[in-house]
C-alpha positions in Angstrom: -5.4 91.1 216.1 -4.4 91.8 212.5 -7.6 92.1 211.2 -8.5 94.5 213.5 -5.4 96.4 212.3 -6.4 95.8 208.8 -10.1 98.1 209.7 -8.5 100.7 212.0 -5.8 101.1 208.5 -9.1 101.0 206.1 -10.8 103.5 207.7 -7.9 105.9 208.0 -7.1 105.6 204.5 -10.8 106.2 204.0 -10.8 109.1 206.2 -7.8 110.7 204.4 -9.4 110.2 200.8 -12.4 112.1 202.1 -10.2 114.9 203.7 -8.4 114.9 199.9 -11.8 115.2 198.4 -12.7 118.1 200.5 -9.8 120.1 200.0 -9.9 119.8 196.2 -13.6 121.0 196.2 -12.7 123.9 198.6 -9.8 124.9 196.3 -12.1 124.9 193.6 -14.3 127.0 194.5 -12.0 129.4 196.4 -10.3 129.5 192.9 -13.9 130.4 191.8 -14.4 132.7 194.2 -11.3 135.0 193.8 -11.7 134.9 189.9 -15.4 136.1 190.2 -14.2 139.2 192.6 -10.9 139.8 190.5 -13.4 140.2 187.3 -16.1 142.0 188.9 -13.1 145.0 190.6 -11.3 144.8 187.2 -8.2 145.4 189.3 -6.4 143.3 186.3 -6.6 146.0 184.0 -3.6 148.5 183.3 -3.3 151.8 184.3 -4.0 154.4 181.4 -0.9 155.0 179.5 -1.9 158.4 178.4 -1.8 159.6 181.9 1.5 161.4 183.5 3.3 159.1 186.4 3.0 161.1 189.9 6.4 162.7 190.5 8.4 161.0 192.6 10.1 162.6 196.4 13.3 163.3 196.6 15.8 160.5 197.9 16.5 162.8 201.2 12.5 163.5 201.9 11.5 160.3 201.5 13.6 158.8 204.5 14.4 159.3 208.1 17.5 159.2 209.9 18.1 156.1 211.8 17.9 156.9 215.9 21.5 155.9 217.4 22.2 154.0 220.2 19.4 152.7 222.3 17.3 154.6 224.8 17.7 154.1 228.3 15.2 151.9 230.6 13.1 153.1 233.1 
């Protein structure tokens, strides 16, 4: 009996190691991934400085008045 504990534990440790190993490579080449699309869309690179900022809406424009109380079911 305790060395068929002794497999069943072997191969889930095995089994775990190979999930660990899989994981790392599909990090790695996520990581890849993401760095190849960031570089190829350039969407690091700052906005021109020499350009105005929009202007911004007013503080009252920009929101809506919360609705009071609740409306009635039906």
């Amino acid at each position: 009996m305790d060395e068929r504990w002794q497999r069943i534990i072997r191969l889930m440790d095995e089994a775990f190691a190979d999930y660990l190993t899989g994981m790392v490579a599909l990090r790695k080449r996520v990581v890849v991934d993401l760095n190849r699309k960031l570089s190829d869309t350039k969407v690091l690179n700052h906005p021109d400085l020499e350009q105005p900022l929009p202007r911004e809406r007013q503080a009252s424009a920009a929101r809506r008045p919360r609705a009071r109380g609740r409306r009635p079911r039906g």
